[in-house]
N, C-alpha and C positions, 0 to 999 in steps of 0.2 A: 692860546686863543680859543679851543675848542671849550678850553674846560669855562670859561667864561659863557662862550655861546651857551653852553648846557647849563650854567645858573641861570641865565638870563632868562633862558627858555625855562626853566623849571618859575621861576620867581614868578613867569607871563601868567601860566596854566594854573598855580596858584592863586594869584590875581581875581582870572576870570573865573575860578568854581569860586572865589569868595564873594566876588561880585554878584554871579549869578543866585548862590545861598540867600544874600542878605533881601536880592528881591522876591523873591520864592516865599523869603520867612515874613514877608512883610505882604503880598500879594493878595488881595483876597478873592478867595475861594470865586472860580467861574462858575457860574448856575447856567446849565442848560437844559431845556423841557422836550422830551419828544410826546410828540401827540400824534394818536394814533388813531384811524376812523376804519379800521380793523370790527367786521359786524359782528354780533354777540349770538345774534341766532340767525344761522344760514346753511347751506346745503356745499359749502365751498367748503374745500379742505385747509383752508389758513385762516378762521376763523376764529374769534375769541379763545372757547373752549380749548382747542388745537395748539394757539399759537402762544396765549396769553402767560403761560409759563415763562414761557422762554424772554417775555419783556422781563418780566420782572425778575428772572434769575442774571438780565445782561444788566438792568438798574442795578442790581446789591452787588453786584461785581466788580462794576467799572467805579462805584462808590467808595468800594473797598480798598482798590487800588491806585484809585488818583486821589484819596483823601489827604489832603485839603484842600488839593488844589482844583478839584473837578465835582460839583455837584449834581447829577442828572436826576429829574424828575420823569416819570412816565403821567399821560392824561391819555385816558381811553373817551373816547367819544363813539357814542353809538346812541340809538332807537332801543328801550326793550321789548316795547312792540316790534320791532322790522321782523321777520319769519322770510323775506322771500327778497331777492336780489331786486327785480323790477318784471311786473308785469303788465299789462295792457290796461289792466282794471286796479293794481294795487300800486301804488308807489311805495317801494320796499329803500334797504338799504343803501344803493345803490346812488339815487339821487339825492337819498336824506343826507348821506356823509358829507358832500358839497356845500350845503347848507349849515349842517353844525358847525362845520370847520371853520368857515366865515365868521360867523356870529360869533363865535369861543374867540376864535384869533383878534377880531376889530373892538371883541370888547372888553377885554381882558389880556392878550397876549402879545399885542403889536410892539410895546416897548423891550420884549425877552427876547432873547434867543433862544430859537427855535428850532428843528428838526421833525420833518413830518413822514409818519410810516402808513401808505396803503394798501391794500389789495385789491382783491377781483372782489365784486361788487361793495367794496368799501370806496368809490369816487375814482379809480385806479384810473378811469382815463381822464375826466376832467381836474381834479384836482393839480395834474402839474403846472395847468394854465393858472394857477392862483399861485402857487410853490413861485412861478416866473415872476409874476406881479409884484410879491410878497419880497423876493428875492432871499428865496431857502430853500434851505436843502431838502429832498423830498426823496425818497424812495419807495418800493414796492415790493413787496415780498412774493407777488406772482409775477406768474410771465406775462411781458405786457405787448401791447400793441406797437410796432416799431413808425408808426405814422406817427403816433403821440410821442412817444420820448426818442430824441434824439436832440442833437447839440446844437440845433438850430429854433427848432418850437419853443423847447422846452428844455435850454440846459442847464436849468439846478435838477433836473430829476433822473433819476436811475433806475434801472428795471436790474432788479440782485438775481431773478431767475433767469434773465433773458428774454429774448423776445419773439414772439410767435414767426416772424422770420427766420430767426436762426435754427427754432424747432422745427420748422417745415421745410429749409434746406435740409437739414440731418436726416429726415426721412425721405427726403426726395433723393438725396444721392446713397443710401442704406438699398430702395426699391433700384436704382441704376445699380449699383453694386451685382446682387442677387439678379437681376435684367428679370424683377417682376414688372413688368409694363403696362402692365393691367391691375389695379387693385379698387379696394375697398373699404370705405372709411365703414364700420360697426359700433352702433352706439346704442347703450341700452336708455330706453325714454325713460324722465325720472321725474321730469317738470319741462314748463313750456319756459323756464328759465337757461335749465341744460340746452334743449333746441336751440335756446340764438346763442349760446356759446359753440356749442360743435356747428352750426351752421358758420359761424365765422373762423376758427379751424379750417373747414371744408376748404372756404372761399377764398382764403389767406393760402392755401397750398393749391389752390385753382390760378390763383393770381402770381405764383411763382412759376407755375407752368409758363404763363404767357409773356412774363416778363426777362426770365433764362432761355435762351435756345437750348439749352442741352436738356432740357428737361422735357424738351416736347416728345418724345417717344412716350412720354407715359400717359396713360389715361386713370383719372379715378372719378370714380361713382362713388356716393352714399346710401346708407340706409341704416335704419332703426329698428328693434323691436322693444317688445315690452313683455317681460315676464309673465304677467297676468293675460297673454294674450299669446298663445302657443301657434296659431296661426303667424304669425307676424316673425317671430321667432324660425320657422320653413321657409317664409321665406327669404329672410336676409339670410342664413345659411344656404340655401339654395342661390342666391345672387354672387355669395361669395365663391363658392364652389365653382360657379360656372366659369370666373374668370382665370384667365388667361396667366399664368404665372411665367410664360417664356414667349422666345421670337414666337 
């Protein structure tokens, strides 16, 4: 009886990889596009220059290896003009990326499938509200804001670095650890682009304070200087210094 069960079951397993072959051999090739609003010229470290390798060496890759059955295209989309994330007077990368995206997508892309990669001033917080609407998948190669992505706003989107929550819990319980109770955030000025990034940093670990009990023992201050400004440089070393690294 056994020796039959083990033909039967051998005959099954045969069955099914020839079944599965015959559709495989017959199947045609899935085409999928990631599109990428990833900016070409910016002050971010995931940036074209930076990152742009690394699409193209995961294209010839996963090409190589799911051939035939998997075809992936990369599309970069950017401004060659952009230079600057967004400023008060320039509309840089930042907003543009929202915009190409759109217009590539509704008028060329809507019937493919799709997969969409962004970053910090590449559309990185608005763009998952279109990723929803669109219904695709969307991720981010920075850390991103945890108000925007999460499973409720926005669940086709994923932050691959994490999220400024979870980096600011890790230094918030790092400074409890060590019971520095007093510190200070230092940032060297680079543009008034960097400002409203470490400003929101700041704020985002101000608003963990208020939102955890446990974290209220700590206090933190900011400050900046600037290279070219040795004054400024005394005295954020000097703000640092003064604080309080115990009870």
């Amino acid at each position: 009886m056994n020796f039959f069960i083990s033909i039967f079951s051998l005959d099954l397993c045969g069955l099914l990889v020839f079944v599965l072959a015959s559709i495989l051999s017959t199947a045609k090739g899935f085409d999928l596009e990631l599109i990428s609003t990833i900016p070409r010229h910016n002050f971010v470290g995931v940036n074209l220059p930076v990152t742009g390798a690394a699409l193209d060496v995961a294209q010839t890759t996963i090409n190589a290896r799911f051939f035939p059955y998997l075809n992936l295209s990369v599309t970069l989309l950017y401004n060659k003009s952009d230079s600057m994330c967004d400023t008060p007077t320039v509309v840089g990368s930042d907003p543009n990326a929202p915009a190409l995206l759109a217009d590539y997508y509704n008028t060329q892309a809507a019937n493919r499938c799709v997969a969409i990669i962004v970053s910090g001033c590449g559309g990185m917080t608005s763009i998952p509200y279109l990723a929803k609407e669109w219904n695709v998948l969307q991720f981010s190669n920075s850390m991103v804001p945890s108000f925007v992505y999460n499973h409720m706003t926005t669940p086709t989107s994923i932050g691959m670095a994490g999220s400024m929550d979870d980096a600011g819990t890790a230094l918030l319980d790092l400074l409890l650890y060590f019971k520095w109770f007093h510190a200070t955030f230092i940032m060297e000025f680079t543009s008034s682009t960097a400002t409203t990034l470490y400003d929101l940093f700041y704020f985002t670990a101000n608003a963990l304070l208020r939102r955890y009990p446990k974290y209220r023992l700590l206090q933190l201050e900011k400050t900046q200087y600037n290279l070219q400004d040795e004054q400024s440089q005394k005295i954020a070393l000097q703000l640092a210094s003064a604080r309080s690294r115990g009870k």
